[in-house]
C-alpha positions as CSV (number, residue, x, y, z in Angstrom):
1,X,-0.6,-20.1,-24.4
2,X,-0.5,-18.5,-28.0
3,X,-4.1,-19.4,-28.5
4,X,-4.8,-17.4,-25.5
5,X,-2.7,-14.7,-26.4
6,X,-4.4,-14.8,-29.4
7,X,-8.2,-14.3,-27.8
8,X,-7.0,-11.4,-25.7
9,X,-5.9,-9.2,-28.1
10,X,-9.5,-9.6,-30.2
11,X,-11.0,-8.6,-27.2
12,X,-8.0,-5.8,-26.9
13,X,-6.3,-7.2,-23.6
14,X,-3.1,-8.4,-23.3
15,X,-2.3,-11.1,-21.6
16,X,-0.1,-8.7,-19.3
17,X,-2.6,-6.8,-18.3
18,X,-4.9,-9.8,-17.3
19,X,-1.8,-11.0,-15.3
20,X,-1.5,-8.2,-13.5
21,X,-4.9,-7.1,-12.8
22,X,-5.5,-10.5,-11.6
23,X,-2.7,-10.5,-8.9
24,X,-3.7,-6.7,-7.8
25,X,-7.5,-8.1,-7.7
26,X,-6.3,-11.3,-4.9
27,X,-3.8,-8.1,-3.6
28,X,-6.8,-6.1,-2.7
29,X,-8.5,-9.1,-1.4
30,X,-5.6,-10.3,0.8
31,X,-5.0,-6.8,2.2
32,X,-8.2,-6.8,4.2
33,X,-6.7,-9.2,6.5
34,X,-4.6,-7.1,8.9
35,X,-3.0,-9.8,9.7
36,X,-1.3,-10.8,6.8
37,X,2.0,-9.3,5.9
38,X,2.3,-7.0,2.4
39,X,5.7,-9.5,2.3
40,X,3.6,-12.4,2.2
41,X,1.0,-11.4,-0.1
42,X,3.9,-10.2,-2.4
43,X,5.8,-13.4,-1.9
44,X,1.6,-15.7,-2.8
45,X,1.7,-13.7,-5.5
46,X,4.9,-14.8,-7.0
47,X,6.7,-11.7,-7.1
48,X,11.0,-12.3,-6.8
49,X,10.9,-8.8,-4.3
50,X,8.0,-6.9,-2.5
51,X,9.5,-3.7,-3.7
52,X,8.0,-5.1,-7.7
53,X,4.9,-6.2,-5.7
54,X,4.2,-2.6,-4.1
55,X,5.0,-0.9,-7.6
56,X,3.3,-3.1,-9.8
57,X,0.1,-2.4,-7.2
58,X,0.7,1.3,-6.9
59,X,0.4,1.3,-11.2
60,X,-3.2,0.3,-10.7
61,X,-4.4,1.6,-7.4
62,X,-2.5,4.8,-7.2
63,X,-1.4,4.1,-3.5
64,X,0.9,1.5,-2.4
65,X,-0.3,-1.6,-0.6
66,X,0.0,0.0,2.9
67,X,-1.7,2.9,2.1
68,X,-4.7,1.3,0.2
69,X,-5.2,-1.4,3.3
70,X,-4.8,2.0,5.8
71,X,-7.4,3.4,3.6
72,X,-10.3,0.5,2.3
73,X,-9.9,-1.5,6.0
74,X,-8.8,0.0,9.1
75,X,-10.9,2.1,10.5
């Protein structure tokens, strides 16, 4: 894990960030299924509460995950 750590931060990423963008990335992908629930994309992701989930989502996408499904998918 260190050595990865390590790696990142040549390359000026942490391994935070990677984390996060990641899950927002397979959060963006999940959302274009209207029939999956924002609870259980938060709770595949491995977040504890889908109130972390929506905020952590809202940091990168400016929208929460309701609005940016209502927005990118339904027509």
């Amino acid at each position: 894990m260190r050595t990865l750590q390590r790696r990142l931060a040549e390359t000026g990423v942490s391994y935070t960030d990677l984390v996060q963008h990641t899950r927002f990335e397979a959060a963006a992908k999940m959302l274009g299924n209207p029939a999956t629930q924002i609870l259980d994309i938060s709770n595949e992701l491995g977040y504890e509460d889908p109130s972390n989930f929506a905020r952590a989502f809202q940091r990168i996408a400016g929208v929460r995950p309701n609005e940016y499904r209502k927005n990118h998918y339904i027509m």
